[in-house]
Steps between C-alpha positions, in 0.01 A plus 500: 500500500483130478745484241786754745439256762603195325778705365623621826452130632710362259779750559535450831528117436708560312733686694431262825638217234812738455549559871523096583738393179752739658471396848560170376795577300640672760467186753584292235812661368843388465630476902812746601760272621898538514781197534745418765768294502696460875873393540647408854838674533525518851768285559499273840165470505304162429192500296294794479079556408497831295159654569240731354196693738541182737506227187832284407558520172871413519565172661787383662734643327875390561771766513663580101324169372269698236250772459148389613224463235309764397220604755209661312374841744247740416626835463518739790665587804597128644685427846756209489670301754755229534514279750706118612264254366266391705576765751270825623717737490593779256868572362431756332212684359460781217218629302477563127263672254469262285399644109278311244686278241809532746761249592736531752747320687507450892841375693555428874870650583691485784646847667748519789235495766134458351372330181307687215313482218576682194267541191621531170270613208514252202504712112212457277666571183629225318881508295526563142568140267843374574541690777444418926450679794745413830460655824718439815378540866752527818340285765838384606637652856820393466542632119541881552465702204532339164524552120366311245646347197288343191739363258532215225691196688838560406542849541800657656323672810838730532346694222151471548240783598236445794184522354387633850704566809500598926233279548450493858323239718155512447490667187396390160711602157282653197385176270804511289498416160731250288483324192244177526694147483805351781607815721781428799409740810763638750434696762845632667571763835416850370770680346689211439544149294496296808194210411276442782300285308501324138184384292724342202207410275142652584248435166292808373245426325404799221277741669520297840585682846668395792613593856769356668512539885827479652507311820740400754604175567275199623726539818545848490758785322677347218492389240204661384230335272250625275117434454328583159171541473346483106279791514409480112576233266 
C-alpha cells in the first residue's frame, strides 16, 4: 500500500509539473502582432496623427511626402483614427481585423464631401528570383479611372498591353508581376494612351514588392504624383 501511494504521489507530480510548463509556454509564446504602414493622401489638409485604439502611431504626417514607418499592432479587431496634429478631433475613423503575421497599408483620402480611410491588405508571399511584385492604388480624386502600364524604358506605349486596367479611385490593382531590374511605369485614362502620370525609371529589386499610390497634386488635381512604398526588399 505504501509502495501505490508513493506511486500515485509521484504521478500526480508529475502531471502538476506538466500542467505549469504549458501554462508557461502559452504566456510565454511568440506574441500575435500585424504591421501598419499609414500614408496621408488627403490632399489640403496639413499634418495629420494616424491613430490606433486612442494611441498615435503615425505622426505628423505631411500630405504625399512618404508612407509612415511601420507600426507594429497585435492582431485583432483594431479601431483607427486620423486626426490634424495636435487637434481632438477625428477625420475619419474605420475598424479592421487585423490577422497574425499580416501587413497592411492604411491611407487618408479625400472624397467630395467627407474624408476616409481605406485599408489595403499587404501579400505575404514573396516573388520568384528575378522577378518583383508592383501594385497600384487610386487615391487620386481628380484621376478617374486608370490603366496601368509596366514596361522597359523605351517602349513604344502605342503597342503596349495594360498589365491591369479601370482602376477606379480608391481601388488597388492585383500585385502585378514584371521582370526584376529598371521598369518605366505609366499609368494613362482608361481605354486610352493618354499618360496621367510617368515613373520613367522605378528600381526592382529581385523578389522585392512595391506599391505606388497615385496622388494628386501638392495643390490639388494635376499633375498627379506617385508614392512607393517598399513592401519587401
Amino acid at each position: 500500500m505504501r509502495n501505490f501511494s508513493l506511486q500515485f504521489y509521484r504521478a500526480l507530480s508529475a502531471l502538476s509539473l506538466l500542467a505549469m510548463v504549458a501554462a508557461c509556454n502559452d504566456s510565454d509564446g511568440p506574441e500575435r502582432v500585424a504591421r501598419v504602414r499609414f500614408l496621408h493622401a488627403a490632399q489640403g489638409l496639413a499634418a495629420i496623427d494616424f491613430r490606433a485604439d486612442g494611441a498615435t502611431r503615425g505622426a505628423a504626417v505631411g500630405y504625399s511626402v512618404s508612407w509612415s514607418a511601420d507600426a507594429v499592432l497585435s492582431a485583432g479587431t483594431r479601431s483607427f483614427t486620423a486626426r490634424l496634429t495636435g487637434g481632438t478631433t477625428d477625420l475619419a475613423t474605420t475598424a479592421k481585423a487585423l490577422a497574425n503575421s499580416a501587413s497592411y497599408s492604411i491611407a487618408l483620402a479625400k472624397r467630395p464631401t467627407t474624408d476616409t480611410l481605406v485599408v489595403y491588405s499587404d501579400t505575404a508571399a514573396t516573388p520568384a528570383t528575378d522577378k518583383a511584385w508592383v501594385r497600384l492604388l487610386n487615391v487620386s480624386p481628380a484621376a478617374g479611372s486608370i490603366d496601368v502600364y509596366i514596361t522597359a524604358a523605351g517602349a513604344d506605349l502605342a503597342t503596349a498591353t495594360p498589365q491591369a486596367t479601370n482602376l477606379t479611385f480608391l481601388s488597388a490593382s492585383p500585385y502585378l508581376e514584371v521582370a526584376s531590374g529598371a521598369q518605366r511605369v505609366r499609368l494613362t485614362t482608361t481605354g486610352t494612351k493618354t499618360v496621367v502620370l510617368d515613373i520613367n525609371t522605378i528600381a526592382l529589386t529581385s523578389r522585392g514588392v512595391r506599391s505606388i499610390a497615385l496622388l494628386d497634386s501638392n495643390t490639388g488635381g494635376t499633375p498627379l504624383q506617385g508614392v512607393t512604398s517598399i513592401e519587401k526588399n
